[in-house]
C-alpha positions in Angstrom: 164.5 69.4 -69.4 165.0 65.8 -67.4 166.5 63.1 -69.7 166.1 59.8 -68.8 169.4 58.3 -68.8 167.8 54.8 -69.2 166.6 55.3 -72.3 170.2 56.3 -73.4 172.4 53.2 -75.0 176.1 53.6 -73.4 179.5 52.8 -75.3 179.2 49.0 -73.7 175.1 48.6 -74.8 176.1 49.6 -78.4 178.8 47.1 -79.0 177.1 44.0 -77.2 174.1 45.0 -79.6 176.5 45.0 -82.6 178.1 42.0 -81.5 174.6 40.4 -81.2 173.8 41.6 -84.5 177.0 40.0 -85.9 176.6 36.7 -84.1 172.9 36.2 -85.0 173.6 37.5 -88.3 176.3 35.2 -88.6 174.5 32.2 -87.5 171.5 32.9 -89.6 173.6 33.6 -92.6 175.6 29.7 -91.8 172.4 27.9 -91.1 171.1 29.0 -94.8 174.3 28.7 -96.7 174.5 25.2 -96.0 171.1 24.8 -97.2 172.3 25.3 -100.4 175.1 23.8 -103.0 176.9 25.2 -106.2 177.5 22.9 -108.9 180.7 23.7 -110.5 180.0 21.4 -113.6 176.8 23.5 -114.7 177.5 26.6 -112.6 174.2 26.4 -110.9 173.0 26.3 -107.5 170.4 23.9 -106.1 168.5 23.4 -102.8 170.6 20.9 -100.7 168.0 20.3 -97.6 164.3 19.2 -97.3 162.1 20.8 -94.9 160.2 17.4 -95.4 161.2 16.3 -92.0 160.5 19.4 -90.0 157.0 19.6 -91.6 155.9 15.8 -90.6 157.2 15.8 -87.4 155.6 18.7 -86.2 153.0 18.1 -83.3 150.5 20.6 -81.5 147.8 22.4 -82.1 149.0 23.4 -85.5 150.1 20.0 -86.6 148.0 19.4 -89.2 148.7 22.9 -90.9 152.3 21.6 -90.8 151.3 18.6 -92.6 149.2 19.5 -94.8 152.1 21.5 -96.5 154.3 18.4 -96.8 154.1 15.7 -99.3 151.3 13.2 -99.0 153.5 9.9 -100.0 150.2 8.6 -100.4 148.0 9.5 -97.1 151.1 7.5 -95.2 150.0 9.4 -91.8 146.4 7.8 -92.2 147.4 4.4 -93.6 150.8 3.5 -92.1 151.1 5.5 -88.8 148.2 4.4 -87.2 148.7 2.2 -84.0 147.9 -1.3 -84.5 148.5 -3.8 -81.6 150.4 -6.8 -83.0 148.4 -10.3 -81.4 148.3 -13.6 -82.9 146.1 -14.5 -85.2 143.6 -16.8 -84.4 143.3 -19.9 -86.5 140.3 -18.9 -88.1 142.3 -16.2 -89.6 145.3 -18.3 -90.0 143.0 -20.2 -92.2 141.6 -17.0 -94.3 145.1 -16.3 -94.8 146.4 -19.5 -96.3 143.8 -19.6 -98.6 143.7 -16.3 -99.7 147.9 -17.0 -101.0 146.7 -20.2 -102.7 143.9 -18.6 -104.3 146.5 -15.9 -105.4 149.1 -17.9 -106.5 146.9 -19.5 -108.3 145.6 -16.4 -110.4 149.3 -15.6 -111.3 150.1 -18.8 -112.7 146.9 -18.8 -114.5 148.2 -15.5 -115.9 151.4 -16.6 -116.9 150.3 -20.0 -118.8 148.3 -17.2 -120.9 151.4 -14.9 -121.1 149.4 -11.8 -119.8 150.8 -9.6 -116.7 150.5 -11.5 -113.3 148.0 -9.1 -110.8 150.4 -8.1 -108.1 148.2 -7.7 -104.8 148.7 -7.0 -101.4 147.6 -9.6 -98.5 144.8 -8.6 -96.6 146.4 -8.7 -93.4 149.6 -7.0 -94.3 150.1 -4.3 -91.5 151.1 -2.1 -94.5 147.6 -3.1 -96.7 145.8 0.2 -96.6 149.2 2.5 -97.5 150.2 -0.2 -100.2 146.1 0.0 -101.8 146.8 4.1 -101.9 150.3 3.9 -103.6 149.0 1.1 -106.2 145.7 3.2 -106.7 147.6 7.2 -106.9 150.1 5.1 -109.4 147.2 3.8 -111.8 145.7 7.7 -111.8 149.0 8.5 -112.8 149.3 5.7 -115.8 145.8 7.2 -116.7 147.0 10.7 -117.6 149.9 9.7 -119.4 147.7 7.0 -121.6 145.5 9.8 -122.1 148.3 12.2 -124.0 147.8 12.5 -128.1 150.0 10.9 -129.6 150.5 7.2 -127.9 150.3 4.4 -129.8 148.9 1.2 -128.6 152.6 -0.6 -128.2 153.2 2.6 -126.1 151.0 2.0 -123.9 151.4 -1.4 -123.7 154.9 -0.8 -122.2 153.2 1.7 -119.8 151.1 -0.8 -118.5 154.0 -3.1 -118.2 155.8 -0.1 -116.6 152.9 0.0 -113.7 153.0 -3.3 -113.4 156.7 -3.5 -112.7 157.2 -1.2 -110.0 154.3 -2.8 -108.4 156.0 -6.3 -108.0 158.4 -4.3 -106.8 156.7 -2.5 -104.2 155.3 -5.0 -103.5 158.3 -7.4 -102.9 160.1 -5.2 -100.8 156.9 -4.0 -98.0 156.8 -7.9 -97.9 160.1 -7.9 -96.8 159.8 -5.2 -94.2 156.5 -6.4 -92.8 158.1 -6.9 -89.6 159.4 -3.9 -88.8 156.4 -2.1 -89.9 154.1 -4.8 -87.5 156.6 -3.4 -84.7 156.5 0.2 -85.7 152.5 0.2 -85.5 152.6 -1.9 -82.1 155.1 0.9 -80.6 152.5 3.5 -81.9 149.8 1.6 -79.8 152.4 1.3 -76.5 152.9 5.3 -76.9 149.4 5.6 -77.4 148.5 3.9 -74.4 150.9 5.7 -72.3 149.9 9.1 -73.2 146.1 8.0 -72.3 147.5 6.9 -69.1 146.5 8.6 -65.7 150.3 9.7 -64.8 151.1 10.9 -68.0 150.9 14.4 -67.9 152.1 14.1 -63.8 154.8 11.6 -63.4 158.3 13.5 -65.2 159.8 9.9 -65.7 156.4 9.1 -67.7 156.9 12.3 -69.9 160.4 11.4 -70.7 159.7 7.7 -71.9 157.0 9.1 -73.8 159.4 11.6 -75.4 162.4 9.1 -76.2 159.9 6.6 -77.8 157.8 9.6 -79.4 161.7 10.3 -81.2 162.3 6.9 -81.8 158.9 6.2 -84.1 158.7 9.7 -85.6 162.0 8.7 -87.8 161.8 5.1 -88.1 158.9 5.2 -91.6 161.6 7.8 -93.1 163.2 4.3 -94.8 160.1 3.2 -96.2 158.9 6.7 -97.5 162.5 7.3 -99.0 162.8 4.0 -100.4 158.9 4.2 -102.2 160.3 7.7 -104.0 163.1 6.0 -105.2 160.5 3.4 -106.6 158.2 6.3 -107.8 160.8 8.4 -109.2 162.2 5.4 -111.2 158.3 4.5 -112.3 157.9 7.6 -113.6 161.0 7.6 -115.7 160.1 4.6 -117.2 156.7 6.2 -118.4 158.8 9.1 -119.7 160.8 6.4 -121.6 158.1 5.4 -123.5 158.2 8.3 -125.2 160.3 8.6 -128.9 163.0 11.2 -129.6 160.1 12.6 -132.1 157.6 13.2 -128.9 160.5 14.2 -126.4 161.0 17.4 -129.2 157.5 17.8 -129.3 157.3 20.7 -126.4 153.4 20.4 -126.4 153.9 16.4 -126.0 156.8 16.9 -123.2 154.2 19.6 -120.9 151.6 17.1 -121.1 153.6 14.4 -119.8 155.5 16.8 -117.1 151.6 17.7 -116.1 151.0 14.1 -115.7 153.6 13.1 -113.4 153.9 16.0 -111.6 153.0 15.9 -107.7 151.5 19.3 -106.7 152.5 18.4 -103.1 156.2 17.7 -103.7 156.3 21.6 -105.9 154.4 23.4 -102.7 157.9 21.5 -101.0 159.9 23.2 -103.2 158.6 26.4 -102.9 159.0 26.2 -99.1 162.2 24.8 -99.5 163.3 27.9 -101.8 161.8 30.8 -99.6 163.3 29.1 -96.0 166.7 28.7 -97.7 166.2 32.0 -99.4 164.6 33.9 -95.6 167.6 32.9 -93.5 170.5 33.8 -96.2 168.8 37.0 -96.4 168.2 37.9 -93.2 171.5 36.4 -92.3 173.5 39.4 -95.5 171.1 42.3 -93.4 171.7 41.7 -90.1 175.9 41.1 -90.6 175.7 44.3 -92.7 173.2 46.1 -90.6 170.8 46.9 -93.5 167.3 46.9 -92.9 168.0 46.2 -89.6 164.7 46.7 -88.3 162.9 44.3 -91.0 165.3 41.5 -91.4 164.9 41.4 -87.5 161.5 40.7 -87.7 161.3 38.8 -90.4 163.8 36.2 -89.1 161.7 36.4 -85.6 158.4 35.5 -87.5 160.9 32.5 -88.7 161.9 31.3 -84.9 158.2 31.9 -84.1 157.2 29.3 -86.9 159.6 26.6 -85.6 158.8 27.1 -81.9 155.2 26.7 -83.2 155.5 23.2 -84.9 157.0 22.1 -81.3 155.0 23.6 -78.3 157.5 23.8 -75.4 154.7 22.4 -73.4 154.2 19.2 -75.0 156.1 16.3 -73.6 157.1 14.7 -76.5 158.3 18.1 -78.4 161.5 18.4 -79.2 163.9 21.0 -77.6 163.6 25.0 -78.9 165.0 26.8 -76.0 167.9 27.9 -78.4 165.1 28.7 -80.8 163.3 30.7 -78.4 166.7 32.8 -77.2 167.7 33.4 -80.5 163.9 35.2 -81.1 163.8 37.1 -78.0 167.4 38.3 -79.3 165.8 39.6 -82.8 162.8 41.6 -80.9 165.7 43.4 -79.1 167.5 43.7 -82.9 164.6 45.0 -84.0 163.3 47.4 -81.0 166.8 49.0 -81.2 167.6 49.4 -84.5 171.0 48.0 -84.0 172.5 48.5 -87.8 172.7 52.3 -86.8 176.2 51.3 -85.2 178.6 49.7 -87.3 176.2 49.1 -90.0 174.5 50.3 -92.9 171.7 51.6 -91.9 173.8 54.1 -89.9 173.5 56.0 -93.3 169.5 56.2 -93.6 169.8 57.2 -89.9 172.0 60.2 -90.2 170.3 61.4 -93.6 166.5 61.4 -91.7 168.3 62.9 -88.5 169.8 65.7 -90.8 166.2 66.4 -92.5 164.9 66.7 -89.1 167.3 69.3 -88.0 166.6 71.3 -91.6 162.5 71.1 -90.4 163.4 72.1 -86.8 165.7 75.3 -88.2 163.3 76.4 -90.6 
């Protein structure tokens, strides 16, 4: 019989495959480590990363799958990052303007002669309007459930309305404050915009690259804002939780009603991502240094790389760079095609046992 020598793995093959194993093993192992932190206080661990980031920022034909399993922070995408060219007004709406703050003003004061809550409204030609309308309106639906819960009395809900209307001032102090920035970031978005619709774009590699670098530069600059309305929304929704009295915070039915009613389905599907990418590399990090399961964790952490290189098509100009991505998974397939925990790993042990029971078959 003719054996094919090329299909035989020599001394050198077999420990560059276990050093590959090692190294991706190693690297995979590393990368989900640091995704996650032990508290020594409580002797618990926690999640110490957000795959926020890499879910927004993903472009391509699956961009909106991406997306859609990220946190809304109030349709942010629709409302706030949505080119808007910044001109002068005109001084018919110069006009429009001045008397729409008068007019509001006005209401205010009226409100505070009569000691009732001053309306807290945005100005309609705020680039930041339409986002602001969507935060004020998802932060009333969430004053409804909680005012809905058995067992409020009317001065607790009272201080929930003055909750709402609290963090409102304050969003809407602070989006006042940053309306410039945000007029520039939505101007930018129209320049890129205009450049990607541009004849050279997808010919001239000078074009490509300043689409790139400004593509990089807007997709993090609304990260402050988002951040910064969280903090607002996480310190909202402990003041509705303080409303509560020690009686109701015992009260386990009362406590799930108001967990229900401040809970954001969109920030748990986060977590759960969060938990099984922290939980995916770690694991297939332990397998592949120990070479158990060799075969699996190989292809389970390729499926991984495949995801990544996914959100960023290589062949999009303004994607960002997953060449080391794409290495590291054509470095798996050969993990996995080979088998290589059956040297210097675990798996050596299922591999003898089956090779033994084939002998035993072949004998008898």
């Amino acid at each position: 019989m003719i054996v094919d020598r090329r299909r035989i793995l020599g001394t050198f093959a077999i420990m560059a495959l276990v050093l590959l194993r090692l190294v991706v093993g190693w690297h995979f192992f590393r990368e989900g480590s640091q995704k996650v932190e032990y508290d020594r206080r409580d002797g618990q661990f926690s999640l110490a990363f957000s795959s926020a980031d890499f879910l927004t920022q993903a472009k391509g034909p699956l961009a909106k799958w991406y997306h859609a399993q990220a946190p809304d922070d109030h349709g942010w995408r629709e409302l706030l990052a949505e080119p808007r060219r910044n001109v002068p007004p005109t001084a018919e709406e110069d006009d429009e303007r001045s008397k729409w703050r008068a007019d509001y003003e006005r209401r205010r004061a009226d409100a505070t002669k009569k000691v009732e809550a001053a309306p807290v409204e945005f100005p309609p030609s705020a680039p930041y309007r339409e986002w602001a309308e969507q935060i004020a309106a998802d932060w009333r639906d969430v004053l409804a459930d909680v005012k809905s819960v058995s067992g409020l009395d009317d001065d607790q809900k009272q201080r929930a309305d003055a909750a709402l209307n609290a963090r409102l001032q304050q969003l809407a102090d602070y989006l006042a404050s940053e309306t410039d920035a945000i007029t520039e970031y939505r101007h930018e978005l129209w320049r890129l915009e205009n450049w990607r619709n541009a004849p050279e774009s997808g010919d001239v590699p000078f074009h490509q690259q300043r689409i790139a670098t400004k593509t990089a530069e807007t997709n993090g600059q609304p990260n402050a804002w988002l951040n910064q309305v969280r903090a607002f929304e996480i310190d909202y929704h402990n003041d509705l939780r303080g409303v509560l009295t020690s009686e109701q915070r015992a009260d386990a039915a009362t406590d799930v009603a108001f967990d229900a009613a401040l809970t954001d389905n969109r920030q748990e599907g986060l977590r759960r991502v969060d938990l099984a990418v922290a939980s995916l590399t770690i694991g297939v990090g332990v397998c592949l240094l120990l070479g158990l399961f060799t075969r699996l964790a190989s292809i389970a952490g390729a499926l991984f790389l495949l995801a990544v290189i996914a959100s960023q098509p290589p062949w999009l100009p303004s994607a960002e760079l997953t060449m080391p991505h794409v290495i590291e998974f054509a470095a798996l397939l050969v993990l996995a095609g080979t088998g290589a925990g059956r040297w210097a790993g675990l798996d050596y042990i299922g591999y003898a046992l089956t090779n033994r029971f084939r002998r035993h078959e072949m004998e008898a």
